[in-house]
C-alpha positions as CSV (number, residue, x, y, z in Angstrom):
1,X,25.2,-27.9,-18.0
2,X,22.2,-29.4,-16.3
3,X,20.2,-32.2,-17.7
4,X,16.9,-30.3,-17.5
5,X,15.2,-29.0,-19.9
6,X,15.3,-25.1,-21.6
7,X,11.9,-24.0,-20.8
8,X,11.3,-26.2,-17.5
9,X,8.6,-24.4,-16.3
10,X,8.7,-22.2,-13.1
11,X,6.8,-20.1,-10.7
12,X,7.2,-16.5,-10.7
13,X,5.3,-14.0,-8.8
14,X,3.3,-11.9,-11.0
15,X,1.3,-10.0,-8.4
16,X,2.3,-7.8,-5.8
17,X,-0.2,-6.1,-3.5
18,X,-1.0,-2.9,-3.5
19,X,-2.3,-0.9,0.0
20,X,-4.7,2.4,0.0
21,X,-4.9,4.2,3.7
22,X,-6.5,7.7,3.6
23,X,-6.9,9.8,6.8
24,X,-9.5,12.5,7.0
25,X,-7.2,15.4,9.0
26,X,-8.3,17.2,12.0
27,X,-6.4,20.3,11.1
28,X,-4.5,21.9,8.4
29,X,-1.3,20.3,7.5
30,X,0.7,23.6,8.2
31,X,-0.6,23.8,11.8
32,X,1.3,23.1,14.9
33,X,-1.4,20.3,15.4
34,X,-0.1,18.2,12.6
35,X,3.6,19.3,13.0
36,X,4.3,16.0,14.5
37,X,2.9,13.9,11.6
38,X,4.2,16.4,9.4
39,X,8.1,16.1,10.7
40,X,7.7,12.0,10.6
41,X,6.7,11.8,6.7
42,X,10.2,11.7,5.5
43,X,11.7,9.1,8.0
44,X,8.8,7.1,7.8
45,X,8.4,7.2,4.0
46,X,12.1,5.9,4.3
47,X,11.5,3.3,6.3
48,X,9.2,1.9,4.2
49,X,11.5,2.6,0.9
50,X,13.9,0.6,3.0
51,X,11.8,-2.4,3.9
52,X,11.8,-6.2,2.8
53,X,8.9,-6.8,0.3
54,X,8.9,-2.8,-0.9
55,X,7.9,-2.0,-4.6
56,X,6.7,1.3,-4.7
57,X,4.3,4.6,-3.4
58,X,2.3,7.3,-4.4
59,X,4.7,10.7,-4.1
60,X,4.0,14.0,-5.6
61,X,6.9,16.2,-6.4
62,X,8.0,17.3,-3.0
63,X,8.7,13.5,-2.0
64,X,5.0,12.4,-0.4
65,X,1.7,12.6,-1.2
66,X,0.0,15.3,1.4
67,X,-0.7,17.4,-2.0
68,X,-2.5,14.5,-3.7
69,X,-6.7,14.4,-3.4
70,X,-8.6,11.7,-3.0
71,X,-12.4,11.5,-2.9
72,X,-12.1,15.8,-3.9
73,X,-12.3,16.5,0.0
74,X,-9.7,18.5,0.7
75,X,-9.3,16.9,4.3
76,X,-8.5,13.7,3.2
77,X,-5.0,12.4,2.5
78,X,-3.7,9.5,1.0
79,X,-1.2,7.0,1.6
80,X,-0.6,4.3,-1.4
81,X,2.2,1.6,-1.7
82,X,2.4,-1.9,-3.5
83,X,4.1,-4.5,-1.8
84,X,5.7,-7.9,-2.2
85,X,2.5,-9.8,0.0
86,X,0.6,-9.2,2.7
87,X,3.5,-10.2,5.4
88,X,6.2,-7.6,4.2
89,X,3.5,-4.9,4.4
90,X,2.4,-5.8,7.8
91,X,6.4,-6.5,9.1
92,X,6.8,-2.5,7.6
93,X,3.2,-1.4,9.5
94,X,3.8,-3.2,12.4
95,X,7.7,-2.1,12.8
96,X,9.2,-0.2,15.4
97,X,8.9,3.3,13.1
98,X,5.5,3.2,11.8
99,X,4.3,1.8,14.9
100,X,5.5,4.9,16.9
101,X,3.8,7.4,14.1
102,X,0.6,5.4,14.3
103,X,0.1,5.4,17.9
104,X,0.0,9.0,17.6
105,X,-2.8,8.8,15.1
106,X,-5.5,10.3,17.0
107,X,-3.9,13.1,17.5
108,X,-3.8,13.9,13.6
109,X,-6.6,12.2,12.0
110,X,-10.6,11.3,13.2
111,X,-11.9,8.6,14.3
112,X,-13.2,6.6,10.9
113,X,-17.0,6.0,10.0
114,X,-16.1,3.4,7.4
115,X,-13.1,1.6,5.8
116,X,-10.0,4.0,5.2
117,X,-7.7,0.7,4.2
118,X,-8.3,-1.5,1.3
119,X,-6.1,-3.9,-0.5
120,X,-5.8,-5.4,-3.7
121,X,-3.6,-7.3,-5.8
122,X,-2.1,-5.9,-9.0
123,X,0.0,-7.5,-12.3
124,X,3.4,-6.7,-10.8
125,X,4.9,-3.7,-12.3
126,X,1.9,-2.1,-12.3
127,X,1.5,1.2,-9.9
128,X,-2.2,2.0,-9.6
129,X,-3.8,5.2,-9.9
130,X,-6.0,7.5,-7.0
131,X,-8.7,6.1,-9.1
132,X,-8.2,2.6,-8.4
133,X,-7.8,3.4,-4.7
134,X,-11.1,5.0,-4.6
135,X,-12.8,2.0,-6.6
136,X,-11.5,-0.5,-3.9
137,X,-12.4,1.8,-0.8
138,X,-15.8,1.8,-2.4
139,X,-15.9,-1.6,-3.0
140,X,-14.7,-2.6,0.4
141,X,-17.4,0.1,1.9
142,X,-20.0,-1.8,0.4
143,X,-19.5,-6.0,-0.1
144,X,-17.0,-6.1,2.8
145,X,-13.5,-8.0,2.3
146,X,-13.5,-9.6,-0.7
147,X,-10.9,-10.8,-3.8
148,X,-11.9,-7.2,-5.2
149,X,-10.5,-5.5,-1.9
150,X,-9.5,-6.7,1.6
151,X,-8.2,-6.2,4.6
152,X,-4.8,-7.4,6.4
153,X,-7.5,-8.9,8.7
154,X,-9.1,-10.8,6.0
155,X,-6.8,-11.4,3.0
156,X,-7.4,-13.0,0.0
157,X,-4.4,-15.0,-2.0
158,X,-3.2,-13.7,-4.6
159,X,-4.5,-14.7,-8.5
160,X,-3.2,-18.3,-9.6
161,X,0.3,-18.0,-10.2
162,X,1.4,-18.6,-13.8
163,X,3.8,-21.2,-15.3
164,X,6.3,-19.4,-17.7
165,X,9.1,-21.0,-19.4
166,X,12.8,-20.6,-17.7
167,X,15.1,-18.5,-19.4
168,X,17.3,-20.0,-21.5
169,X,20.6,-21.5,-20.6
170,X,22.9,-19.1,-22.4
């Protein structure tokens, strides 16, 4: 038995951050032009299920989310995770199997004309919704990084961390 008391305060993380990255394609997703991206979804979608700091991503039934529109333009698709903070996303991005699959990018997607990332931190537990993702993208497209949604190259901290009461000593 310690000597402290049963609702010492503490620090728990109540935010997680969430990631939006659409791609407008540059061909169908059955053609032999995106057969390489296409073959890489699974491993790569594993990776990132098996990464430090992983909470969650958008899927439809078939295990990804090439089915799942974004914007209603049929030639964009949409990639959506939430992660523990900004480092664990970037360790996953920046890792030896995402790295190889984006290098290859150019191949598969065109060039963007405005921001195709945004960022945002969300009550953790909470998985948002295409909406959301479009409402930051726009919000990025138009005020630039901000607390509303940023960039890995310009983040913003997470919300003031809450005290809560420790559990109790049972």
């Amino acid at each position: 038995m310690t000597d402290s008391p049963a609702f010492e305060p503490f620090f728990e993380s109540v935010f997680e951050l969430a990631q939006v990255n659409i791609g407008r394609l540059l061909a169908p997703l059955d053609s032999e032009r995106l057969a390489g991206f296409v073959s890489a979804l699974d491993s790569v979608n594993a990776a990132a299920e098996a990464a430090d700091g992983y909470r969650w991503r958008l899927q439809d039934d078939e295990g990804n989310a090439t089915e799942i529109k974004v914007f209603d333009d049929d030639w964009l698709i949409i990639n959506m995770s939430v992660w523990r903070d900004p480092e664990s996303l970037s360790a996953y991005i920046y890792g030896p199997m995402h790295r190889a699959v984006l290098s290859r990018r150019r191949e598969w997607f065109a060039r963007p004309v405005e921001a195709m990332t945004a960022l945002w931190w969300v009550p953790a537990g909470v998985r948002p919704s295409v909406a959301d993702a479009e409402q930051r993208l726009r919000s990025l497209r138009a005020h630039g990084p901000t607390a509303d949604a940023f960039t890995l190259r310009e983040t913003f901290p997470a919300p003031v961390r809450t005290p809560v009461p420790a559990p109790a000593a049972s």
